[in-house]
Residue frames relative to the residue before (quaternion, step in Angstrom):
aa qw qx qy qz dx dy dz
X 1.0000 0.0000 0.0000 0.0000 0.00 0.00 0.00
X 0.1373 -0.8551 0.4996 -0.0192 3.34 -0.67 0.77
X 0.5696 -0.6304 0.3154 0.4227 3.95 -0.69 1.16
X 0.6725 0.6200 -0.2241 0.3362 3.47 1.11 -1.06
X 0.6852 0.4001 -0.3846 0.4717 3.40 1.55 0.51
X 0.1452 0.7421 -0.5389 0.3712 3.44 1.73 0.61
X 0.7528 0.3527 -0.2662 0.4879 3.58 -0.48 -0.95
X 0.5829 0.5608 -0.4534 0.3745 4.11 -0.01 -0.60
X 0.7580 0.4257 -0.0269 0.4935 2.55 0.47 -2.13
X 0.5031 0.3987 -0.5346 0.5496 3.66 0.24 -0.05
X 0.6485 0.5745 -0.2991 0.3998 3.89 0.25 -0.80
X 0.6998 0.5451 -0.1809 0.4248 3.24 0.68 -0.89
X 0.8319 0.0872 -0.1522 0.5265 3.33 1.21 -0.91
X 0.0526 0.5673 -0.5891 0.5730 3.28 1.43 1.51
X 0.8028 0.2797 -0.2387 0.4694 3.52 -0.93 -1.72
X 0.7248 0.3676 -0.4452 0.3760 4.22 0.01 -0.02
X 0.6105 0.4479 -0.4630 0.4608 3.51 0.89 -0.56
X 0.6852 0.5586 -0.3338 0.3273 3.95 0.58 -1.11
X 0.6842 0.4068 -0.2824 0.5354 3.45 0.93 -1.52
X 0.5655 0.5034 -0.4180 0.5021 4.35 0.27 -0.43
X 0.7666 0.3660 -0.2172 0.4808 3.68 0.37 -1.11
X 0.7543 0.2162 -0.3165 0.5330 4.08 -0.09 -0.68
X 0.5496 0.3937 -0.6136 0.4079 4.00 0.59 0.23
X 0.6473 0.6067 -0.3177 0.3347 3.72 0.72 -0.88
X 0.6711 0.5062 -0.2483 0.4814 3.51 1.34 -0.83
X 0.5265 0.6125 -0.1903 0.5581 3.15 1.03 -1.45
X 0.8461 0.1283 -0.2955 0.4246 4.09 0.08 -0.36
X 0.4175 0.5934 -0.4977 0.4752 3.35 1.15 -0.10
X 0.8682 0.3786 -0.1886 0.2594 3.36 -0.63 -1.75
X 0.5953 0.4552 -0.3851 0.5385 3.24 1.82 0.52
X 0.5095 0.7461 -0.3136 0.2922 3.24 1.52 0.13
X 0.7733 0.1758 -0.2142 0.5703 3.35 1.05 -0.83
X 0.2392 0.6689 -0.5495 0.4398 3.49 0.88 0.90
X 0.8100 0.4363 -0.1468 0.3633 3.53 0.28 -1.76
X 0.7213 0.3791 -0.1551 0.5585 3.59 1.89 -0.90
X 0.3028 0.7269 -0.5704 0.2339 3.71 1.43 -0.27
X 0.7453 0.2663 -0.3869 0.4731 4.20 -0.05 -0.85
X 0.4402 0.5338 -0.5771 0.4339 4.13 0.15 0.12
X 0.7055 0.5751 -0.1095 0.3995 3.18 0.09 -2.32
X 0.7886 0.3182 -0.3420 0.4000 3.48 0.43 -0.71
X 0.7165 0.4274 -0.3275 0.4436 3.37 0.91 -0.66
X 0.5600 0.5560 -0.4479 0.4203 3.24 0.82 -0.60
X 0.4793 0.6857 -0.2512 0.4867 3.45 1.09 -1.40
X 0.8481 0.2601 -0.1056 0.4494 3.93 0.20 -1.36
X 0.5017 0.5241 -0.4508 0.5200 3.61 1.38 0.23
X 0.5119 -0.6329 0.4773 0.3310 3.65 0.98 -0.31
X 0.4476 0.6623 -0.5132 0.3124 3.68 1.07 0.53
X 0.7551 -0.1126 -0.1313 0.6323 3.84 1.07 0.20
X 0.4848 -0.4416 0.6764 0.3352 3.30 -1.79 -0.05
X 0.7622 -0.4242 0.3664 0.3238 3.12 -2.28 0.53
X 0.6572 0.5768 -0.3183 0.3661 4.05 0.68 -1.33
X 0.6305 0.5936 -0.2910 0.4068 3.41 0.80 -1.38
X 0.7258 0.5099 -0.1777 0.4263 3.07 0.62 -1.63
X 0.6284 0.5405 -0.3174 0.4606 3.42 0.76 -0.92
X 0.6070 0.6933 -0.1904 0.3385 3.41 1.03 -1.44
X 0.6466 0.3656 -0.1337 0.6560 3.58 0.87 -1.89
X 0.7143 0.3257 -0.5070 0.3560 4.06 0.06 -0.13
X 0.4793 0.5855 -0.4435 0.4804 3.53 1.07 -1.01
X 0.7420 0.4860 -0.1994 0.4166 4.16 0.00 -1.44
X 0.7381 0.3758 -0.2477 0.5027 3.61 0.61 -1.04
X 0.6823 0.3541 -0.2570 0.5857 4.17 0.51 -0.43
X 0.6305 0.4544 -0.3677 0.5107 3.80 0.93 -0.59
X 0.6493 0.5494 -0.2838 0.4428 3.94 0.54 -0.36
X 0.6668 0.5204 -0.1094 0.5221 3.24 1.04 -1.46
X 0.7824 0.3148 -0.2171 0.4915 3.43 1.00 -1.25
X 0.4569 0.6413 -0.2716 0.5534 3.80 1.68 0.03
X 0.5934 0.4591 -0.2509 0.6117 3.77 1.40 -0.41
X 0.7993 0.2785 -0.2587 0.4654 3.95 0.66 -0.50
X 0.5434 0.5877 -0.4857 0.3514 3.42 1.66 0.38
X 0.3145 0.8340 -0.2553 0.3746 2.70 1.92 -1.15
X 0.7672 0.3750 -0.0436 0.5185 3.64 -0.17 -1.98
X 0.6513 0.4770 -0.3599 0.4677 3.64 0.70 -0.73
X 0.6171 0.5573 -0.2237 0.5085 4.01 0.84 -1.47
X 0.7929 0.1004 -0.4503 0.3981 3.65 -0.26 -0.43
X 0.7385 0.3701 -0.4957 0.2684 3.56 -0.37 -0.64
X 0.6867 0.3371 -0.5078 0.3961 3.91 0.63 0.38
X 0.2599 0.5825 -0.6635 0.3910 3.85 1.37 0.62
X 0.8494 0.4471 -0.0877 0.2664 3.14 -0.10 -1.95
X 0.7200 0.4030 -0.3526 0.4413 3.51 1.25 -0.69
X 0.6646 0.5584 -0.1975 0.4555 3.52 1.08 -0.79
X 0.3919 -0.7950 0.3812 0.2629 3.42 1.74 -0.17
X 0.1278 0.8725 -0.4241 0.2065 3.22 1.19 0.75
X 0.1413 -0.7817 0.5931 0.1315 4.21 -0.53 0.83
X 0.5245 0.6778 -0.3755 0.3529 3.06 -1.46 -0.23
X 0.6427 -0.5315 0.3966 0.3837 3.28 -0.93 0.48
X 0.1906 -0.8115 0.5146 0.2011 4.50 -0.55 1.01
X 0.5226 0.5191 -0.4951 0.4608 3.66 1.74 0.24
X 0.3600 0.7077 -0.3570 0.4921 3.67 1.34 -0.54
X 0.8924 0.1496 -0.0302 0.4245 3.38 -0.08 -1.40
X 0.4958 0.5179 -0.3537 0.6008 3.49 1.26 0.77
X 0.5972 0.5443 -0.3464 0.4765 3.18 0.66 -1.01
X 0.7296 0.4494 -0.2520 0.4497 3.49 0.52 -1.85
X 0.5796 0.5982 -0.3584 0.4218 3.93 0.73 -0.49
X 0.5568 0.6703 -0.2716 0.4086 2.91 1.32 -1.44
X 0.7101 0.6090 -0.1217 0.3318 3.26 0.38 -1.91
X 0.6986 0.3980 -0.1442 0.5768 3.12 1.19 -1.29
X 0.5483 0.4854 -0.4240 0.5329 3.79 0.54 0.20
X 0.6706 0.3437 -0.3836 0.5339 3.70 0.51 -1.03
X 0.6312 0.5330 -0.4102 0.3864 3.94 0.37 -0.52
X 0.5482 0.5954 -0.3820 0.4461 3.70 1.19 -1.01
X 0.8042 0.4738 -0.1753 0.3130 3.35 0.54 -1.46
X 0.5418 0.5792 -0.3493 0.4991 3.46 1.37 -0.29
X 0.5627 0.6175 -0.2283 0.4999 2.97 0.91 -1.70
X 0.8684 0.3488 -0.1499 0.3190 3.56 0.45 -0.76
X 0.5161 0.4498 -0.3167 0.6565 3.09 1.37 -0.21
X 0.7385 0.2235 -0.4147 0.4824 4.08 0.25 -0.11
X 0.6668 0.3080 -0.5402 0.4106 3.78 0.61 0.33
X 0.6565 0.4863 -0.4304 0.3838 3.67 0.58 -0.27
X 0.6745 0.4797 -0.2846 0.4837 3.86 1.21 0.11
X 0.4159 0.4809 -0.4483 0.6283 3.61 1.86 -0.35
X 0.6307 0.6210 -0.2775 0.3736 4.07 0.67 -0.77
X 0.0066 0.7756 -0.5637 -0.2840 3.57 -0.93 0.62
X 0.6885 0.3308 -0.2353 0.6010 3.58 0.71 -0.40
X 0.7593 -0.3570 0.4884 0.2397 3.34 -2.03 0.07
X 0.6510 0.4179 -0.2704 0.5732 3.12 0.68 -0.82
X 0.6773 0.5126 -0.3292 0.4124 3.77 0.37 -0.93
X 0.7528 0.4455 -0.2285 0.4274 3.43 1.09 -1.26
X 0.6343 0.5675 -0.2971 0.4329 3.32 1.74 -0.63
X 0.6918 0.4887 -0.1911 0.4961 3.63 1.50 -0.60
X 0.6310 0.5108 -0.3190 0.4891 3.47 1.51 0.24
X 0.5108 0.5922 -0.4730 0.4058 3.58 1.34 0.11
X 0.6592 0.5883 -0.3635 0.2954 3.04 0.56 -1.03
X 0.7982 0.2497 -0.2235 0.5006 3.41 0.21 -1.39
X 0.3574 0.6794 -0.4925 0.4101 3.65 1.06 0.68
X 0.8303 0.2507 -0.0236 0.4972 3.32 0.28 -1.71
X 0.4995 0.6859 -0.4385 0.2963 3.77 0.86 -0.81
X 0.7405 0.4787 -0.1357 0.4517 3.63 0.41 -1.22
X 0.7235 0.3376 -0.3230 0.5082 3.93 1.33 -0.11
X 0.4768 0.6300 -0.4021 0.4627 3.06 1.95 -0.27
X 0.6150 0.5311 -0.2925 0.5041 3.75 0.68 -1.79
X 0.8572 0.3452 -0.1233 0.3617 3.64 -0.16 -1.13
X 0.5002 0.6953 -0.4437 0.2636 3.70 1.45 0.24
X 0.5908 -0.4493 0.3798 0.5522 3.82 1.19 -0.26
X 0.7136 0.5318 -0.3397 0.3042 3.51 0.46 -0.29
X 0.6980 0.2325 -0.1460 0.6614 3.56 0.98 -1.19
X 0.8354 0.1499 -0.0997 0.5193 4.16 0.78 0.56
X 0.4225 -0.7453 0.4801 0.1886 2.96 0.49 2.04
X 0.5363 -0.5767 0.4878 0.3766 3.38 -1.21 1.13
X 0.7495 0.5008 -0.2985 0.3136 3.98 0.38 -0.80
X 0.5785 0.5145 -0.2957 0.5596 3.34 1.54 -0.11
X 0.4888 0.6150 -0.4715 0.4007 4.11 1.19 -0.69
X 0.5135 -0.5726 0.6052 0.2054 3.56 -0.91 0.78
X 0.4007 -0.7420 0.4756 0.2504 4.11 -0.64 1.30
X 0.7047 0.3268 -0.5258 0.3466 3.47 1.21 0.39
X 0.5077 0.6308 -0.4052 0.4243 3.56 1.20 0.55
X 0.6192 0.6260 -0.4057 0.2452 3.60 1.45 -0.67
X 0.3068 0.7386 -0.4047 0.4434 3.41 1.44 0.43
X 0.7776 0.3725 -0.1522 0.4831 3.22 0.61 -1.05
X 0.5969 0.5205 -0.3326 0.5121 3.74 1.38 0.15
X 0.8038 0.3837 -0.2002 0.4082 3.26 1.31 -0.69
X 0.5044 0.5300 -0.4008 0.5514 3.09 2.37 1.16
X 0.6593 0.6169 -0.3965 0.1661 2.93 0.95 -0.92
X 0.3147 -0.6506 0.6013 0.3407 4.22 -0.66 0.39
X 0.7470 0.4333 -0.4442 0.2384 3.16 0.36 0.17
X 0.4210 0.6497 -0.3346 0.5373 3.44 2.07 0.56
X 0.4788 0.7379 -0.1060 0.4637 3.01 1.26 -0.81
X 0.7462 0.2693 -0.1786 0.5820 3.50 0.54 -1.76
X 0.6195 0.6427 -0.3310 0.3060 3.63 1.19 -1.28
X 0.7308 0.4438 -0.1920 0.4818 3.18 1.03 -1.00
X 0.4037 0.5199 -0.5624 0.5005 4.01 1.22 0.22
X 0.8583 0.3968 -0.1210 0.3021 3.34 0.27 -1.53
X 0.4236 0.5214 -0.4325 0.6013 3.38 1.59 0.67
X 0.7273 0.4669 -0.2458 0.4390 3.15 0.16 -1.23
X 0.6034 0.6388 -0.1935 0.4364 3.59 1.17 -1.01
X 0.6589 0.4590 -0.0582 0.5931 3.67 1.35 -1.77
X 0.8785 0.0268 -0.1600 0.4493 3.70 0.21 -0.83
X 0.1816 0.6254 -0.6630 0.3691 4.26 0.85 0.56
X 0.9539 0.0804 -0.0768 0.2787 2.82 -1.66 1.23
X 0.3869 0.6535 -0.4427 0.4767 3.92 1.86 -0.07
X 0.1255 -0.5976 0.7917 -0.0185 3.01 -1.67 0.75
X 0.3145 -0.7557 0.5744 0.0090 3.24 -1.02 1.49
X 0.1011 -0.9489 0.2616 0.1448 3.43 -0.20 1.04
X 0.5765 0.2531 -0.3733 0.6814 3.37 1.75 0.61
X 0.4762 0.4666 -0.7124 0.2192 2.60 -0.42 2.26
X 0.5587 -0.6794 0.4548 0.1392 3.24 -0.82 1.25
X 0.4922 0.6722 -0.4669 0.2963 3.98 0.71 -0.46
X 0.2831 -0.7349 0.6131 0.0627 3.55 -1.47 0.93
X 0.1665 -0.8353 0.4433 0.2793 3.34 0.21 0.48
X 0.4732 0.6246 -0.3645 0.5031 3.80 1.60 -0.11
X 0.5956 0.5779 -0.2570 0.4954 3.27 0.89 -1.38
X 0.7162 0.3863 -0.2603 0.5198 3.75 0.44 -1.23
X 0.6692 0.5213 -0.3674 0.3814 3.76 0.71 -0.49
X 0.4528 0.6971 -0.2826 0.4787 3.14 1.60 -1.10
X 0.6852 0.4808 -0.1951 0.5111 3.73 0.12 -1.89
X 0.7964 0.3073 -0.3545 0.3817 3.56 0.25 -0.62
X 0.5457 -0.7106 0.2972 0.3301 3.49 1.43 0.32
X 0.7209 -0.5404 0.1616 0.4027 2.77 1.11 1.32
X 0.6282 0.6152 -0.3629 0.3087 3.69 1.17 0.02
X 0.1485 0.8624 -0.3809 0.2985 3.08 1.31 0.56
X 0.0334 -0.8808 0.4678 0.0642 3.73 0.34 0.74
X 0.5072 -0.6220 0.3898 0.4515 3.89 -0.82 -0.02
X 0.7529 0.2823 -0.2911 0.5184 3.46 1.17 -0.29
X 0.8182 0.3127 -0.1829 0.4465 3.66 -0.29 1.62
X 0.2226 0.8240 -0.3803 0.3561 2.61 2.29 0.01
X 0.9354 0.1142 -0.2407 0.2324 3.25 -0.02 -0.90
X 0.2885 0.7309 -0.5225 0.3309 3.35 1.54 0.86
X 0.6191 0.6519 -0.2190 0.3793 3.18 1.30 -1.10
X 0.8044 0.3460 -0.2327 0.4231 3.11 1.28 -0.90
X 0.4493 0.6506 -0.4006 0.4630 3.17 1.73 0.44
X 0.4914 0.6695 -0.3707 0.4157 3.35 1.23 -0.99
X 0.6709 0.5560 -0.2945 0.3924 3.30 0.65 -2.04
X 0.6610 0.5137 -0.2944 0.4611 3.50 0.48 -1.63
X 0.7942 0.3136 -0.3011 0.4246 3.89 0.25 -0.41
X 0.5853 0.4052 -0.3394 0.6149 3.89 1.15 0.07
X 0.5364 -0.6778 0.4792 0.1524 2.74 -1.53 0.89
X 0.5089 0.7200 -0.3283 0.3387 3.40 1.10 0.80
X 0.2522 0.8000 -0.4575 0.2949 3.23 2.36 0.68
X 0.5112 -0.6130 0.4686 0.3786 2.74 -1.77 0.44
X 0.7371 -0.4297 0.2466 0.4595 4.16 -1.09 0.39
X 0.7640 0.2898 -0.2045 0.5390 3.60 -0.52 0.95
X 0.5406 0.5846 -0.3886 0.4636 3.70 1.01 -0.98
X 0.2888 0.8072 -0.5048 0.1012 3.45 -0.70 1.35
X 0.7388 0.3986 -0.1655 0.5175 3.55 1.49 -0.40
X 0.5937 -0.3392 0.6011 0.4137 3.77 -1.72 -0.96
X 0.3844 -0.6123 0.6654 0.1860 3.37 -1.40 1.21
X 0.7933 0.1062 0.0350 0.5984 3.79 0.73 -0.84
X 0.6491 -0.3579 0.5258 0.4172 2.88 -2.26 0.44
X 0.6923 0.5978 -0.3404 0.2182 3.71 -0.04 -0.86
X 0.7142 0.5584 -0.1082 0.4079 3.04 1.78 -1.16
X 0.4691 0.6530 -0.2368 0.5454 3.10 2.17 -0.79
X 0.6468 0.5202 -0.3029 0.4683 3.60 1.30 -1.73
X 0.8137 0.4807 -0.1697 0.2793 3.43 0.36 -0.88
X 0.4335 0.5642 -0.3023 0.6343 3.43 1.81 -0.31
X 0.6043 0.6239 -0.2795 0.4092 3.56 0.81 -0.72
X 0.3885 -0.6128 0.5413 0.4249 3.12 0.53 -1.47
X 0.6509 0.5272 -0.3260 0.4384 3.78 1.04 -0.11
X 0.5140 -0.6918 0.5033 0.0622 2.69 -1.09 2.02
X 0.4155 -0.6570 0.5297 0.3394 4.29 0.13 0.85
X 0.6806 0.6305 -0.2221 0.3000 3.67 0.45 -1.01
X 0.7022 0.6054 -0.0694 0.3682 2.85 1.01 -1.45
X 0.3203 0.7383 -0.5523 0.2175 3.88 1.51 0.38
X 0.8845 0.2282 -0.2100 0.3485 3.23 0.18 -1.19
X 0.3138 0.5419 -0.5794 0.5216 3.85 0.99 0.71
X 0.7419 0.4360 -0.3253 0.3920 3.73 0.05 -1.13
X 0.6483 0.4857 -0.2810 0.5147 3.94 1.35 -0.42
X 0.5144 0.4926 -0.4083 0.5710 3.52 1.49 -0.40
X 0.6970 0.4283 -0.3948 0.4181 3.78 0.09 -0.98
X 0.7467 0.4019 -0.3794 0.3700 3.88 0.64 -0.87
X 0.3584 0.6297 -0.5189 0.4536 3.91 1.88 -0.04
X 0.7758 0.5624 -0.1342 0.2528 3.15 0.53 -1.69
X 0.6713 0.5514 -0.0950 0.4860 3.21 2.04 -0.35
X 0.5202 0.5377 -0.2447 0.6168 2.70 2.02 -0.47
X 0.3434 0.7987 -0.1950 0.4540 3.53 1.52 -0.85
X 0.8093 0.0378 0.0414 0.5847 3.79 -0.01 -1.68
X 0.5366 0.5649 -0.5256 0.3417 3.46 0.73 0.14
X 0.6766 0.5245 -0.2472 0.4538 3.40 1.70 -0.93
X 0.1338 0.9173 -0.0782 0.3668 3.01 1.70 0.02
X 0.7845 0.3119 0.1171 0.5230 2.67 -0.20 -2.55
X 0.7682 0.3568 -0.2930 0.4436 2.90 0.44 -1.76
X 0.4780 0.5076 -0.5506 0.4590 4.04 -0.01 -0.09
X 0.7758 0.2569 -0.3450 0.4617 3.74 -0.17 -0.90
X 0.4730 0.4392 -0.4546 0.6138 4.19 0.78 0.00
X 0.9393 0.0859 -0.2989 0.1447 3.34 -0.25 -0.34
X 0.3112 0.7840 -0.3262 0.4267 2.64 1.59 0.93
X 0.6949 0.3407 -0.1783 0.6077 3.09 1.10 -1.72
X 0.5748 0.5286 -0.5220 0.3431 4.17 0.78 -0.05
X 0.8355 0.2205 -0.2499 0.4369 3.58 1.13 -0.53
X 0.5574 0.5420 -0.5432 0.3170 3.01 0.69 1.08
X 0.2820 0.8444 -0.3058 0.3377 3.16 2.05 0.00
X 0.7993 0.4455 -0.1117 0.3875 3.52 -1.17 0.18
C-alpha cells in the first residue's frame, strides 16, 4: 500500500457517497410534486392518513434506490481495490440512500411545482457537501462554518469509509522515523502529545531530507481530525438523521395535503 493512493481513493468514496445521494434526492423530491393532485384526493376521501403514506413512499423508492447502490458499490469495491470491511461500505451507502429519500420527500412536499422542488436541492445539500472534510480540509473551514461540518451526513458517511479503508494500513514507501522526527524537534518530544508534534513537523518545512508522507492509515486518520473509534457513533448520528428528516417531511406532507 502506498501513501500516493490516499488522495484517489479518498475520491472514489467522495464520488459514491455524492452520485447515490443527489440521484436519490433529485428523484424523490420530484416525486410527490408529480402525484400531489392523486395523493390529495385520495388522501381527502379517507383512503389513508399522512404517516402511512409517507411510510410506503419512503420504503418503495428507498428499496428500489438501495438495489442500484448495491450494483453501483461492488464493482468500485473490487475495481478500485478498496479494503476494509464491503458490509461497512455498503451499509454506509445504504444509509445514505435511506437519508436521500426522506430528504426528498420533505423537500419535494415543502415544493409546489418541479421547478420549486428542483431549486430546493441544491441550496439544501450544497453546503453539507462543501463543508464535509473532503472538498475543504477540516483545518482550512472557517470556525464560523465548522458548524456546518459537524452536520453535514455526508462527513459522517465520509468518515465511516475512511476510517473503514485506511484503520490499521501501513504505508509502505514511507520513509519517516519517528525517532528521527523526535530528534529534529530537539528532543522535546513528550509521551503525551508526542504525536501532535510530529504532525506539526510533517506540516513545516523543517522535515528531515526525504521525510514526506504517513507511516499508517491511523496517522493520515488523525491529522484529519478522525477519531478511528468513532465508526459506529457516526452510523448512530446518520440513524438519527434519517430520524428528523422523517420528521420534516411528515409536517411538509401534511401541510401539502391539506392545502388547497
Amino acid at each position: 500500500d502506498e501513501q500516493a493512493n490516499i488522495f484517489p481513493v479518498q475520491g472514489a468514496l467522495f464520488a459514491c457517497c455524492l452520485n447515490g445521494t443527489m440521484d436519490t434526492v433529485f428523484q424523490t423530491a420530484l416525486l410527490v410534486p408529480k402525484i400531489r393532485a392523486l395523493i390529495r384526493r385520495e388522501y381527502r376521501n379517507g383512503s389513508y392518513s399522512v404517516l402511512p403514506l409517507q411510510l410506503a413512499l419512503i420504503v418503495c423508492h428507498g428499496i428500489f434506490q438501495n438495489f442500484d447502490i448495491i450494483c453501483l458499490s461492488i464493482p468500485v469495491y473490487f475495481m478500485v481495490g478498496l479494503r476494509g470491511s464491503f458490509l461497512v461500505f455498503a451499509g454506509t451507502l445504504s444509509m445514505l440512500i435511506w437519508i436521500g429519500t426522506t430528504i426528498g420527500i420533505a423537500v419535494g412536499s415543502a415544493a409546489d411545482t418541479f421547478q420549486d422542488a428542483q431549486a430546493m436541492v441544491a441550496p439544501t445539500l450544497i453546503p453539507l457537501i462543501l463543508f464535509s472534510g473532503y472538498l475543504i480540509p477540516f483545518d482550512q473551514i472557517p470556525s464560523y462554518f465548522k458548524f456546518l461540518y459537524e452536520l453535514s451526513f455526508f462527513q459522517f458517511a465520509i468518515t465511516i469509509l475512511q476510517i473503514n479503508q485506511f484503520k490499521g494500513l501501513h504505508f509502505d514507501d514511507c520513509d519517516i522515523d519517528t525517532n528521527e522526527l523526535i530528534m529534529v524537534n530537539n528532543g522535546t518530544c513528550l509521551v503525551e502529545g508526542c504525536y501532535t508534534q510530529i504532525i506539526q513537523l510533517l506540516e513545516s518545512d523543517d522535515l528531515p531530507e526525504g521525510v514526506t508522507c504517513y507511516k499508517t492509515g491511523n496517522d493520515f486518520l488523525d491529522a484529519n481530525n478522525i477519531d478511528i473509534h468513532s465508526t459506529a457513533r457516526k452510523f448512530g448520528y446518520l440513524a438519527i438523521y434519517i430520524g428528523v428528516s422523517v420528521l420534516f417531511g411528515h409536517i411538509a406532507l401534511r401541510r401539502a395535503l391539506k392545502a388547497g
